[in-house]
C-alpha positions in Angstrom: 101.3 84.5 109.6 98.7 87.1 110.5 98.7 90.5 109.4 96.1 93.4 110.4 95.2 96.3 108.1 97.7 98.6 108.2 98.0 102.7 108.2 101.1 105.2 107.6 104.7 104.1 108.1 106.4 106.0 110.9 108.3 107.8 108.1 104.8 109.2 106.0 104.0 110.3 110.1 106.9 111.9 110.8 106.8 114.0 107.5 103.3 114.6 108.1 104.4 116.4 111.6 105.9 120.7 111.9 109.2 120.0 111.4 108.9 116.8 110.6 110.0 115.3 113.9 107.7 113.9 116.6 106.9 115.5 120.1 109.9 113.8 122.4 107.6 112.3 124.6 105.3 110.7 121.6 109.2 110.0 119.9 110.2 107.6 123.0 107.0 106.2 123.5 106.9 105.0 120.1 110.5 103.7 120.1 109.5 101.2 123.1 106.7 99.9 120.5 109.7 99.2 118.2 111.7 98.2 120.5 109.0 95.1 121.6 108.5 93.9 117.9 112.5 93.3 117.5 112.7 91.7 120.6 109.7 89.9 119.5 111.0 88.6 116.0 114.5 88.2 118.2 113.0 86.0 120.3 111.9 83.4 117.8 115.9 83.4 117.0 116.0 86.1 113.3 117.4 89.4 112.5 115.4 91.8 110.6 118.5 93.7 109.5 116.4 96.4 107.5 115.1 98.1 110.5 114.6 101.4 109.7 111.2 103.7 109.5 109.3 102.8 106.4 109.4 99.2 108.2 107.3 100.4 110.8 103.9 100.6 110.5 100.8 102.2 112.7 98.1 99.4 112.7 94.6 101.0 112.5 92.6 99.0 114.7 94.8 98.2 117.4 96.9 101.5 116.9 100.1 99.6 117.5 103.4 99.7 115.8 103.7 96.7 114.2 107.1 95.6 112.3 107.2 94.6 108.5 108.9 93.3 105.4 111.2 89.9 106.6 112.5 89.5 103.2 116.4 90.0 104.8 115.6 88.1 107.9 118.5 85.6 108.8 117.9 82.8 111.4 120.7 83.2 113.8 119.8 79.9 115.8 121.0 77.0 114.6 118.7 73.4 114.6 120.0 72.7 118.1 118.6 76.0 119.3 122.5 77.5 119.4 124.0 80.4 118.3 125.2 80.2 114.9 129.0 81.1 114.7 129.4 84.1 112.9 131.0 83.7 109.5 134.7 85.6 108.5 133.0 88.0 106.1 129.4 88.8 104.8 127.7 91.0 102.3 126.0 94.6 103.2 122.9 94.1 103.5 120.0 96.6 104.8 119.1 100.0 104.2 123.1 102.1 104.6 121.1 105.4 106.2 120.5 103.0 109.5 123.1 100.0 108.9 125.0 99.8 111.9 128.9 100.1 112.0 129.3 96.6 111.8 127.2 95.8 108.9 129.1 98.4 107.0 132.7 96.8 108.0 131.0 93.8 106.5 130.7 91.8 109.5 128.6 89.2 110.7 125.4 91.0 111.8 123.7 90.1 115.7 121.4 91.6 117.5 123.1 94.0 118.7 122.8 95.7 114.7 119.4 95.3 114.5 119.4 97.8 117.7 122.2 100.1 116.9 119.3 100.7 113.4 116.5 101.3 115.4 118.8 103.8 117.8 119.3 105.6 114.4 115.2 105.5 113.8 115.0 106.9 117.3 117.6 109.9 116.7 115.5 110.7 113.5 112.0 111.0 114.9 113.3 113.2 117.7 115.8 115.3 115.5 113.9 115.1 112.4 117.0 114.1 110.3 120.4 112.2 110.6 123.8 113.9 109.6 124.6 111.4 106.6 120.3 112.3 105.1 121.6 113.5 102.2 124.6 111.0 101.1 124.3 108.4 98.8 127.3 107.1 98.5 127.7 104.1 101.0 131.5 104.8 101.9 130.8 108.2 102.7 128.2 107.4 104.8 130.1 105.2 107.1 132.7 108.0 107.2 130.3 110.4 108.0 128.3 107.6 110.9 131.7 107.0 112.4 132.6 110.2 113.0 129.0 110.9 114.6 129.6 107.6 116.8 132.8 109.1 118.1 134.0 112.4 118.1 131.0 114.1 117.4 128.8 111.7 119.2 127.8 115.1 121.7 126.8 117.1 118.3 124.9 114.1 117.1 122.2 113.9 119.7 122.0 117.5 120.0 118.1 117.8 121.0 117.8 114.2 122.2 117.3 113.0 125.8 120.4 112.3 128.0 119.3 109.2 128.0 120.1 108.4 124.6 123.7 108.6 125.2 123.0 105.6 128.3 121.3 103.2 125.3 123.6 103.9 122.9 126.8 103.4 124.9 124.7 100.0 125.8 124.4 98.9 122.9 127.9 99.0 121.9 128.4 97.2 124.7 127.1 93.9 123.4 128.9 91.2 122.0 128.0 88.8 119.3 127.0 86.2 121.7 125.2 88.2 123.9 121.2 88.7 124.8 120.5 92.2 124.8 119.0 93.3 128.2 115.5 94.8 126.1 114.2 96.0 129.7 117.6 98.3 130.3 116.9 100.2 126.9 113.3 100.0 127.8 113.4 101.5 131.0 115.7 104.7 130.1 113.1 105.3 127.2 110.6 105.5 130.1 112.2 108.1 132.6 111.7 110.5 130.0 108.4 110.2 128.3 106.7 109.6 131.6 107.9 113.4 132.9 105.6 114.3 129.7 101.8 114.1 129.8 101.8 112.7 126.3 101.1 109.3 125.4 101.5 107.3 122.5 98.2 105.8 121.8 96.8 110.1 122.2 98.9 110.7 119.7 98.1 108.1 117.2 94.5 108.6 117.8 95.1 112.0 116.7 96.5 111.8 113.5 95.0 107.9 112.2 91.7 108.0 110.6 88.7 106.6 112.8 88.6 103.0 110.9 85.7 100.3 111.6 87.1 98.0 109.3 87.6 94.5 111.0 91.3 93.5 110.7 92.4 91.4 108.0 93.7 88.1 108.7 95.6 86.5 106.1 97.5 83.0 106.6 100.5 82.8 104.5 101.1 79.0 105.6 98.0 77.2 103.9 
């Protein structure tokens, strides 16, 4: 495994920014970057299941998002290549502020969680915050996300895009067995931030130091 020298996690960004939120346009364009490294780590058949900002990180040299720390990856392929059944009951694990529903009803997590985490990492960039920031208390944050995933799912994405509402409502669509369609969520990320003349890698040039370090390779499987 490779890694390059990495910068700032999108959370020491975002609280680096006015208000600490990102520009809408720099918000979505970064979320497709996320977006491609979980369907990326999806694609060799594991969860992440702690998907949430300080797991994101601004590469310096190639000023890409990369994603990091696979230390609660689960396989969810079995030998065969299969989908592994899901089991009658897990454990939480992850970070509660962007555990999905499911994870917090202690179900078998898919990748349909992983997404449903990075939707919350989305709504924070662009709002600057999430309605359950300040709770600790892991029950009263699934109270509190529940309520936002429902009845006050309008009031939740206050600020955001319309099309937010479209991925969302997609994602809850998919089933434990299912291949998330990456290309649907990617396109309605793209009608907005293509109406806006500003562009992700502009952005990150702005705020990442200029860096002529060579990237640093290091190969975990000597």
């Amino acid at each position: 495994m490779v890694f390059s020298l990495l910068n700032k996690t999108l959370t020491d960004i975002r609280q680096s920014l006015p208000n600490r939120k990102f520009p809408i346009s720099c918000a979505l364009s970064i979320s497709e970057e996320c977006l491609s490294a979980i369907q990326l780590l999806h694609g060799v058949g594991y969860l992440h299941r702690d998907i949430k900002p300080t797991n994101f990180c601004a590469a310096l040299q190639s000023r890409q998002i990369v994603l990091i720390d696979f230390g609660m990856c689960r396989k969810f392929l079995d030998s065969s290549g299969n989908l592994r059944h899901p089991r009658w009951h897990t454990q939480f694990r992850g970070t509660p502020r962007f555990a999905s529903v499911g994870v917090h009803e202690d179900r078998e997590s898919c990748r349909r969680d992983d997404l449903e985490s990075w939707f919350y990492v989305v709504v924070e960039m662009i709002v600057g915050t999430l309605p359950w920031f300040t709770m600790e208390d892991n029950a009263a944050i699934y109270m509190c996300k529940k309520k936002a995933r429902t009845a006050g799912l309008n009031e939740f994405l206050s600020g955001c895009p319309k099309e937010l509402l479209h991925i969302i409502m997609y994602i809850d669509s998919i089933a434990y067995y299912d291949t998330p369609d990456y290309p649907v969520i990617r396109s309605l990320l793209r009608i907005q931030y293509f109406l806006i003349n500003l562009f992700f890698l502009d952005f990150l040039n702005s705020i990442l130091p200029n860096s002529k370090n060579p990237e640093i390779g290091i190969d975990f499987e000597r």
